[in-house]
Every structure is written in C-alpha cells, then in structure tokens.
DSSP file (Angstrom, degrees, kcal/mol; ACC not computed):
  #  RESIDUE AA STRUCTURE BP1 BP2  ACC     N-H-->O    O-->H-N    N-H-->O    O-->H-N    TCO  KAPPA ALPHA  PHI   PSI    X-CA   Y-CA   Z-CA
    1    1 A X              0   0    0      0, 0.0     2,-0.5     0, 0.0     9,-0.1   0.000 360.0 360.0 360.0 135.9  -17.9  -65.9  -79.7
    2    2 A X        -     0   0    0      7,-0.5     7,-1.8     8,-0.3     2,-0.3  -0.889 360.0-140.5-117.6 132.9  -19.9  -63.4  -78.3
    3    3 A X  E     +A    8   0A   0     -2,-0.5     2,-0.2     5,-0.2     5,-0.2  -0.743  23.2 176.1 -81.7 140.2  -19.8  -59.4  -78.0
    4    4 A X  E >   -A    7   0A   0      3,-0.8     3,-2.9    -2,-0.3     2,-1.1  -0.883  70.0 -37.1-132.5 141.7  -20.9  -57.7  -74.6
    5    5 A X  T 3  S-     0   0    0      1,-0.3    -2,-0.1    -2,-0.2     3,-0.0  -0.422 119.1 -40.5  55.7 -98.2  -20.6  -54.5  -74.4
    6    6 A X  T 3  S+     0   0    0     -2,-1.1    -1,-0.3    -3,-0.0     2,-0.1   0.216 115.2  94.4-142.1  10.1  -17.2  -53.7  -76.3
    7    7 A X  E <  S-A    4   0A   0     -3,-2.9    -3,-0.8    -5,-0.0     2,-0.3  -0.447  72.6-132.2 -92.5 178.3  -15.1  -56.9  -74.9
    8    8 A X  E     -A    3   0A   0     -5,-0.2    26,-0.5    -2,-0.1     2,-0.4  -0.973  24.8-141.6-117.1 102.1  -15.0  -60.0  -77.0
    9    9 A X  B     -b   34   0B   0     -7,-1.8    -7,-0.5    -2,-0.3    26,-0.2  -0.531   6.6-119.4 -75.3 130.1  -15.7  -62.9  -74.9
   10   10 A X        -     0   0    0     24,-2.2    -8,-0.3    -2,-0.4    26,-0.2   0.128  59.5 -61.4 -30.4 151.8  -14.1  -66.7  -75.1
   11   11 A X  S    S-     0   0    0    -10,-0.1    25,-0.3    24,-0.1    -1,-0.1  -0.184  73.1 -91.5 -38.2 154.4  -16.3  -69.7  -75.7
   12   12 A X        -     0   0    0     23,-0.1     2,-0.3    -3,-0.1    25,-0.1  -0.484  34.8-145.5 -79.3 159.7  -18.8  -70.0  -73.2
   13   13 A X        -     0   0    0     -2,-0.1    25,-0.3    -3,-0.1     5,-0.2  -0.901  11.8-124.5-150.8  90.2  -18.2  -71.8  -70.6
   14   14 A X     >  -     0   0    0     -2,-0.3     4,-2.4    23,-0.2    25,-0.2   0.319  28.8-123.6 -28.3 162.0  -21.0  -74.1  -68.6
   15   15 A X  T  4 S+     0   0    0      2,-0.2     4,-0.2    22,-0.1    -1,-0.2   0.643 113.2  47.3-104.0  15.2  -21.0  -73.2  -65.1
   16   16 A X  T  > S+     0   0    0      2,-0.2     4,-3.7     3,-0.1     5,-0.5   0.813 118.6  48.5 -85.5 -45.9  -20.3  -77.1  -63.6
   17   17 A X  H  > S+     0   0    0      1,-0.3     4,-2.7     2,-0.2     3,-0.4   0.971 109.6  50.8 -63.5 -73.7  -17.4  -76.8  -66.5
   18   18 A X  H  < S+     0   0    0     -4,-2.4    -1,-0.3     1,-0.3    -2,-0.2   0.768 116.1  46.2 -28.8 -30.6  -16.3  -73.1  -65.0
   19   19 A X  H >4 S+     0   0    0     -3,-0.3     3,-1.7     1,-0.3     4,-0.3   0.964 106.8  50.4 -80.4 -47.9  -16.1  -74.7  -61.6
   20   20 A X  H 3< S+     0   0    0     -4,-3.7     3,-0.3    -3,-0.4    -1,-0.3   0.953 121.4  34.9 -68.8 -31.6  -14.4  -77.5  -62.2
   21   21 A X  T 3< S+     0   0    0     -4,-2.7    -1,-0.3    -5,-0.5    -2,-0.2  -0.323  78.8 137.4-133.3  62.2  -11.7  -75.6  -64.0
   22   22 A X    X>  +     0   0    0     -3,-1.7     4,-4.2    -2,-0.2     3,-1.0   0.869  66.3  52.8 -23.8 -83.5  -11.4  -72.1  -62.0
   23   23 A X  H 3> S+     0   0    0     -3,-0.3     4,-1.8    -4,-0.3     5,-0.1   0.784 100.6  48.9 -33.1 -55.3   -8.5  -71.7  -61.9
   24   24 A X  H 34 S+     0   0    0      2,-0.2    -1,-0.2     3,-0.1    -2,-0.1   0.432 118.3  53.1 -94.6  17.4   -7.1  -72.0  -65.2
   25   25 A X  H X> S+     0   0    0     -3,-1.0     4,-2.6    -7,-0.1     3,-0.6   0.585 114.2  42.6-108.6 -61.5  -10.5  -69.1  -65.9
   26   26 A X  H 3X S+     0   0    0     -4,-4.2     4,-3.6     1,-0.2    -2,-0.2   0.922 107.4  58.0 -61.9 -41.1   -9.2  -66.9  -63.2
   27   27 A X  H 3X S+     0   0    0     -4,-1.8     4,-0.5    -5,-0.2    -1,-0.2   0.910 113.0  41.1 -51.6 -50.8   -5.6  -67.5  -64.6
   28   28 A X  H X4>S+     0   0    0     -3,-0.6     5,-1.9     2,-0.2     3,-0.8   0.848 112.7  54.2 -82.0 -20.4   -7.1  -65.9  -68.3
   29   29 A X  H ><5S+     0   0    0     -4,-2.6     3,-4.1     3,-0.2    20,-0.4   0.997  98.8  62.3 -43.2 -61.4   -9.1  -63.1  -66.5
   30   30 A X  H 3<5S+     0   0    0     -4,-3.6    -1,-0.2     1,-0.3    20,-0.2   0.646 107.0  42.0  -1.4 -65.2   -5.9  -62.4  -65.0
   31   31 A X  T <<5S-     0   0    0     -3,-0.8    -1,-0.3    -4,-0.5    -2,-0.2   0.011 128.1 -88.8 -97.1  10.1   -4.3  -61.5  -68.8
   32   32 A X  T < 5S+     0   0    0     -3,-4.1    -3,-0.2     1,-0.3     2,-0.2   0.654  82.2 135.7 110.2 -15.4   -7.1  -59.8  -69.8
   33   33 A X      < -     0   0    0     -5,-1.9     2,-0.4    -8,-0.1    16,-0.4  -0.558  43.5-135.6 -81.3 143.5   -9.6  -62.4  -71.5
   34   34 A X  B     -b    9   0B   0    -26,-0.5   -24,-2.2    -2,-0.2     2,-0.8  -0.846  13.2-158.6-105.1 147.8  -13.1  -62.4  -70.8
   35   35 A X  E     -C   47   0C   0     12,-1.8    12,-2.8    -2,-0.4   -23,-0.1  -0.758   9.3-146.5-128.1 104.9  -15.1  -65.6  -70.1
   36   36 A X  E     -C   46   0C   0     -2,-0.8     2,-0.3   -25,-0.3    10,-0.2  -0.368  12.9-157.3 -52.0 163.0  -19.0  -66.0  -70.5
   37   37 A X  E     -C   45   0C   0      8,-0.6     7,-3.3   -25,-0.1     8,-1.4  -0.867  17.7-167.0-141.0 114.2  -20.3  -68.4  -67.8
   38   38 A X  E     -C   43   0C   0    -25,-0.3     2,-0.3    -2,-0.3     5,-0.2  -0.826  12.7-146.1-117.2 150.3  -23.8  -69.9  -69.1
   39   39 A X  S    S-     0   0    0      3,-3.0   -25,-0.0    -2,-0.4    -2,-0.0  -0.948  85.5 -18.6-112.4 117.2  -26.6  -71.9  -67.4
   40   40 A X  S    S-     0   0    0     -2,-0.3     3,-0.1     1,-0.2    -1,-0.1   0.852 129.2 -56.0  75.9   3.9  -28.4  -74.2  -69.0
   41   41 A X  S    S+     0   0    0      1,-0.2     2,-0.4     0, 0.0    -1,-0.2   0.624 114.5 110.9  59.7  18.3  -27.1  -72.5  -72.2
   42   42 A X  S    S-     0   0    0     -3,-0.0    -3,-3.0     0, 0.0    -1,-0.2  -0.979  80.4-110.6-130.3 122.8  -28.4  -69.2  -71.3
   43   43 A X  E     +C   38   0C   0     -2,-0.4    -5,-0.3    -5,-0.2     3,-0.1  -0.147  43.4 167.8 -49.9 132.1  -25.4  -66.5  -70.4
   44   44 A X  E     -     0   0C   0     -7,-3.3     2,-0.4     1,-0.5    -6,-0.2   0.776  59.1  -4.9-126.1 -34.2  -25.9  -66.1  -66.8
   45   45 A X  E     -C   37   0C   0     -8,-1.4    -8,-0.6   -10,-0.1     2,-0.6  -0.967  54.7-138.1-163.4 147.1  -22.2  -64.0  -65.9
   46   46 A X  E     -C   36   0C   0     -2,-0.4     2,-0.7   -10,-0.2   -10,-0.2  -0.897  15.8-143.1-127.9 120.3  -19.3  -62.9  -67.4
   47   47 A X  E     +C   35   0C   0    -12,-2.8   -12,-1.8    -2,-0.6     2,-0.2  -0.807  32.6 154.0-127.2 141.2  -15.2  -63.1  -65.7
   48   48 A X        -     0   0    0     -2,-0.7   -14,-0.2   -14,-0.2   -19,-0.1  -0.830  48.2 -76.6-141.2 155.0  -13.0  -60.8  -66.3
   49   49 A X        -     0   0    0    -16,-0.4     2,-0.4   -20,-0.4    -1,-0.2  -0.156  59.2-102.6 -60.8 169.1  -10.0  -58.9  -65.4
   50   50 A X        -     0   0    0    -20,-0.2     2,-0.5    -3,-0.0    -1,-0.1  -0.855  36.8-132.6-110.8 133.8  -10.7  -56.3  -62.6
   51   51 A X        -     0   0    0     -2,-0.4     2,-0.1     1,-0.1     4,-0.1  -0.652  21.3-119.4-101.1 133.6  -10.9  -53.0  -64.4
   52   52 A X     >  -     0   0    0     -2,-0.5     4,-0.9     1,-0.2     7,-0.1  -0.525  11.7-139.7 -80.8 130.1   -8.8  -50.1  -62.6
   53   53 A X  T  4 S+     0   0    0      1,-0.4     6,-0.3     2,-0.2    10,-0.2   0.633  94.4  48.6 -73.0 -17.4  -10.6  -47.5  -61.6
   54   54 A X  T  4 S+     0   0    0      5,-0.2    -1,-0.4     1,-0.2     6,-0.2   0.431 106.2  62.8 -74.5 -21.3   -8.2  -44.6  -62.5
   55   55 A X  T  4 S+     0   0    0      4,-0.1     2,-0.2     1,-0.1    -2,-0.2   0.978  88.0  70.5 -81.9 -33.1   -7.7  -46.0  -65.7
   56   56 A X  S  X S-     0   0    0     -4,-0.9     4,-3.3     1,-0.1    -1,-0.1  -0.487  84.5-127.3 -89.8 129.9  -11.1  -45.7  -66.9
   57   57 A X  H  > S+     0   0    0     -2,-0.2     4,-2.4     2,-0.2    -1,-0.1   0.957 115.6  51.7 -45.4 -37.7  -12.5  -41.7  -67.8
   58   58 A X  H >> S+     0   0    0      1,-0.2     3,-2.3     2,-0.2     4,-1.4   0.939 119.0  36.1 -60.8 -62.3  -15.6  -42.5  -65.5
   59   59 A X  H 3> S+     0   0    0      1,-0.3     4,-2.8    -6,-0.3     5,-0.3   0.643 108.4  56.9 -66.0 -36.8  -13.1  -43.6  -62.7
   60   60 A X  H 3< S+     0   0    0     -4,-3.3     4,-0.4     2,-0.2    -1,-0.3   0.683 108.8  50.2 -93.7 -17.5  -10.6  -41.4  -63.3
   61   61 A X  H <X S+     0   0    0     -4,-2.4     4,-1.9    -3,-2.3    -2,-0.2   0.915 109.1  55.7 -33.5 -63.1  -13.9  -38.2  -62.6
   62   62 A X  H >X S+     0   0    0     -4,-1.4     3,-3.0     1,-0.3     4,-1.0   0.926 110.3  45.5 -60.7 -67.5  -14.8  -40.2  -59.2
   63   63 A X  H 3X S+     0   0    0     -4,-2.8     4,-2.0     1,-0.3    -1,-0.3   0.737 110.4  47.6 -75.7  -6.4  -11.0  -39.7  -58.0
   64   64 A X  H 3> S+     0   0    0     -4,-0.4     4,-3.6    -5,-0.3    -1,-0.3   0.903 116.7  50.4 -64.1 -29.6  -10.6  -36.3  -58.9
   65   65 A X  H <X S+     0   0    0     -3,-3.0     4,-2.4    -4,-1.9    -2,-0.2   0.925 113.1  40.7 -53.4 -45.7  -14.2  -35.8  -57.0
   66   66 A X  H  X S+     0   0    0     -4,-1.0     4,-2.1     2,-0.2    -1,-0.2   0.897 110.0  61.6 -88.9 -22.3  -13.4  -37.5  -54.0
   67   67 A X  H >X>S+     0   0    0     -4,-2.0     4,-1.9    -5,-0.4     3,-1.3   0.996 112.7  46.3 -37.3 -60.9   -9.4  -35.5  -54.3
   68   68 A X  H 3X5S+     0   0    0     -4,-3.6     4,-1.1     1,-0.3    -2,-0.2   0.824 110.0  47.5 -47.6 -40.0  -11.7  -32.3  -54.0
   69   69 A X  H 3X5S+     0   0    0     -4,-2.4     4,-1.4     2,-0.2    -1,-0.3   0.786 109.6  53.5 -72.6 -31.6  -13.6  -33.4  -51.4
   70   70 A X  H X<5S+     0   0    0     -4,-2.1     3,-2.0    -3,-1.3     4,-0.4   0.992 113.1  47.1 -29.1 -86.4  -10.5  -34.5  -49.4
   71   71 A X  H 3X5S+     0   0    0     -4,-1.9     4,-1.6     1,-0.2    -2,-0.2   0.499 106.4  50.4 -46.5 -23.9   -9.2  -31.3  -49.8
   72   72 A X  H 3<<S+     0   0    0     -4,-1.1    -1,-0.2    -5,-0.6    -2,-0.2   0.825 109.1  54.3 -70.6 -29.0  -12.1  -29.2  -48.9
   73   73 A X  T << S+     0   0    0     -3,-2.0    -2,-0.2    -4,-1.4    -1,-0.2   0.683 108.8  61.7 -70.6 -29.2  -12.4  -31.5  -45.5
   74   74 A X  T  4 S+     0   0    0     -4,-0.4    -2,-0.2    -5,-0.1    -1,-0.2   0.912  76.7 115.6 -98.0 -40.1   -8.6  -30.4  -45.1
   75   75 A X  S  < S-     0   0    0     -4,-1.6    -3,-0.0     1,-0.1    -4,-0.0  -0.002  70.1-113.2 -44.0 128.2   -8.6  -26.9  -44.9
   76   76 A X        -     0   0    0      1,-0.1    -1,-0.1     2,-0.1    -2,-0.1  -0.084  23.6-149.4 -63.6 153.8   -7.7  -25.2  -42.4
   77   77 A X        -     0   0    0      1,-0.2     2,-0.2    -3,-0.1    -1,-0.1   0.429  58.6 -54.4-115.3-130.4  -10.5  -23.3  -40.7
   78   78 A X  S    S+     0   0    0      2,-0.0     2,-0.2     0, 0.0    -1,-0.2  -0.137  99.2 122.6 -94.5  52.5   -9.5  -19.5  -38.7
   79   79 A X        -     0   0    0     -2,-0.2     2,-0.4     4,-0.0    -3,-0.0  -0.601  65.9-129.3 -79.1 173.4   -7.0  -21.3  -36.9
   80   80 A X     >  -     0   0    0     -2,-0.2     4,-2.2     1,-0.1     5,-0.2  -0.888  19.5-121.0-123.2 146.9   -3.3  -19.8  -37.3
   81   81 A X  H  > S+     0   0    0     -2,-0.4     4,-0.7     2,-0.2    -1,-0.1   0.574 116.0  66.4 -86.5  -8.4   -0.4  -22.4  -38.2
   82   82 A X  H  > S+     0   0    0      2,-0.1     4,-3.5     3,-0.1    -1,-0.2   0.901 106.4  35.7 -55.1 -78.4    1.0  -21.2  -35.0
   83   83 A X  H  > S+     0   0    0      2,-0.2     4,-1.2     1,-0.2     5,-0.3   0.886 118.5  48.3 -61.7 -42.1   -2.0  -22.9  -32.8
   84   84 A X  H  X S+     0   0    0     -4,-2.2     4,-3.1     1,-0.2     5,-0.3   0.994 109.3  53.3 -45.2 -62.8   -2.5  -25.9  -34.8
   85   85 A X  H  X S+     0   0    0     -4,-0.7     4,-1.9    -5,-0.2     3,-0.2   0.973 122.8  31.0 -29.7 -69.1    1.5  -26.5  -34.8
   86   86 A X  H >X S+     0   0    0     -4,-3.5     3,-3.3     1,-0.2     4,-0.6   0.905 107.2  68.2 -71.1 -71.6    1.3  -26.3  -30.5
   87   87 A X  H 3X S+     0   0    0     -4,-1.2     4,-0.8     1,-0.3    -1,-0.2   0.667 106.5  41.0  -8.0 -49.2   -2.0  -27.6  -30.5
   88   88 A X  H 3< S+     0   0    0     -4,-3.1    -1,-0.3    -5,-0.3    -2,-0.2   0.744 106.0  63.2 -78.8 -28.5    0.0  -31.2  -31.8
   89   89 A X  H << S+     0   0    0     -3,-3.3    -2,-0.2    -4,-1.9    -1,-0.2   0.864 101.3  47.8 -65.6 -29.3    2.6  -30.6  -29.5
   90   90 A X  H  <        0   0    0     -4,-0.6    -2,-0.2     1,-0.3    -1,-0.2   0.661 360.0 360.0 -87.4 -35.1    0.0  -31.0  -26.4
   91   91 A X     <        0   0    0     -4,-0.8    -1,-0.3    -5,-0.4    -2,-0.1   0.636 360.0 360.0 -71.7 360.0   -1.3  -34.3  -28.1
C-alpha cells in the first residue's frame, strides 16, 4: 500500500492488468478508492474519484471569485430600470 499525498492507495495495479479490468477500477474510483497504475513497476498514474470542486477550500475560493466577478460583469451601468425594462421589450 502506498501513501500519495493524504489518500491511501489500493495495491498497484499493472497497466495491461488496469486495462483489462477497467471497469471494475472505474467502478472503485466511483466509491471513493484510489488505484495506483504502475509501468514496469514504476507508479506512472493514480485513479480516483473526481474531487468536487466546491467541496474542497481551494475550490470552494475559485467559486466565490468567479461569483464576484459574475456579479461585477452584472451591474448595472447609468442606465435606469425604466430603460433597460423597455429596452427588452423592443428585443
């Protein structure tokens, strides 16, 4: 068993061996296991569940960044909520 990072990884897993049996590797990524992939004996890639980006503190910075930036793009500029309002009726 091998540590990377802070996961615990599964036995390693050749990558002819990974191929052949895909599926039933994508199936434990799925639940949350990680799976070393070696070449040759040497760790070449590691599969894993796909980590949600809101879950994670870095991820959950970027989408408050890009909220702000949304929102800055959405304000309204000196227009009056009269003329925007007709302005959409014309479209």
């Amino acid at each position: 068993m091998t540590i990377y990072r802070r996961w615990v990884l599964s036995n390693p897993q050749g990558a002819f061996e990974a191929k052949n049996r895909l599926s039933e590797l994508l199936e434990k990524a799925r639940h949350g296991q990680r799976i070393q992939i070696t070449k040759r004996g040497r760790p070449v890639a590691v599969l894993g569940p796909v980590e949600d980006e809101a879950k994670t503190k870095h991820g959950r910075v970027n989408v408050l960044v890009r909220a702000r930036k949304l929102r800055e793009q959405q304000k309204a500029g000196s227009e009056s909520l009269k003329a925007l309002i007709e302005e959409g009726r014309r479209i």
